[in-house]
C-alpha positions in Angstrom: 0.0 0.0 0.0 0.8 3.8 -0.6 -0.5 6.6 -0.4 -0.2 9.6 -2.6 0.1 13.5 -2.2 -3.8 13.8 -2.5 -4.1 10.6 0.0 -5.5 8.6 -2.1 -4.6 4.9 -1.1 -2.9 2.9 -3.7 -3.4 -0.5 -2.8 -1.7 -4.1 -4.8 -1.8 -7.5 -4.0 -1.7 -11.1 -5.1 -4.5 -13.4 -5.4 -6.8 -15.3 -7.4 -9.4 -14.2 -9.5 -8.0 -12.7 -12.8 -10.3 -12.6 -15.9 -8.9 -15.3 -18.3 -6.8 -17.1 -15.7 -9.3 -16.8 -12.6 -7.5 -20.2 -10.7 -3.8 -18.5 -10.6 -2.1 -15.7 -8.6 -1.8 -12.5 -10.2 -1.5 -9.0 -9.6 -4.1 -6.7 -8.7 -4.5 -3.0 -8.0 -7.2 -0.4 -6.6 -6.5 3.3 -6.4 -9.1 5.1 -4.2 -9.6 7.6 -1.1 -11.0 5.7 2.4 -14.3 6.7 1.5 -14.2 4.8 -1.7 -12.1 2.2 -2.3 -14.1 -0.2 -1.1 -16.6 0.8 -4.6 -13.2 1.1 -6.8 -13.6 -1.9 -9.4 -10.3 -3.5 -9.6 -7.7 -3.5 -12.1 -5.8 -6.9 -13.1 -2.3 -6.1 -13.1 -1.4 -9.3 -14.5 -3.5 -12.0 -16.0 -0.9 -14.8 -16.8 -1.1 -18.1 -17.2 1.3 -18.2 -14.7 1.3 -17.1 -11.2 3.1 -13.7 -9.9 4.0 -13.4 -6.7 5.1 -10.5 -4.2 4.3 -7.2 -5.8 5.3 -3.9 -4.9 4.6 -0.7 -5.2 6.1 3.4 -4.9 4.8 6.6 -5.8 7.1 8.9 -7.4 7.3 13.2 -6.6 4.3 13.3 -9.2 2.0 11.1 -7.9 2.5 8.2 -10.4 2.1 4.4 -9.3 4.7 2.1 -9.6 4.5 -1.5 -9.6 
């Protein structure tokens, strides 16, 4: 997790649940405020048909994600 300038909470993890590869790790990643992140669809990182593992994430001196 991070959190930006604006504090908005960048958060990524691994688990299961990917569109085309729904029974494998892969990465995900929701960008939101505390009022709503819990209503912020999230964003497959990865959809592999392989798992990833142990992702990571910092936000630069302009507010960009980087995982």
């Amino acid at each position: 997790m991070a959190i930006d300038s604006q504090d908005n909470l960048h958060i990524i993890w691994e688990g299961y649940g990917a569109t085309n590869n729904p029974s494998l790790k892969n990465i995900h990643y929701k960008i939101g405020t505390y009022a709503t992140l819990d209503s912020v669809t999230k964003v497959d990182i990865t959809d592999s048909s392989v798992e990833n593992y142990v992702p990571s994430i910092a936000i630069d001196a302009y507010g960009n994600a980087h995982i």
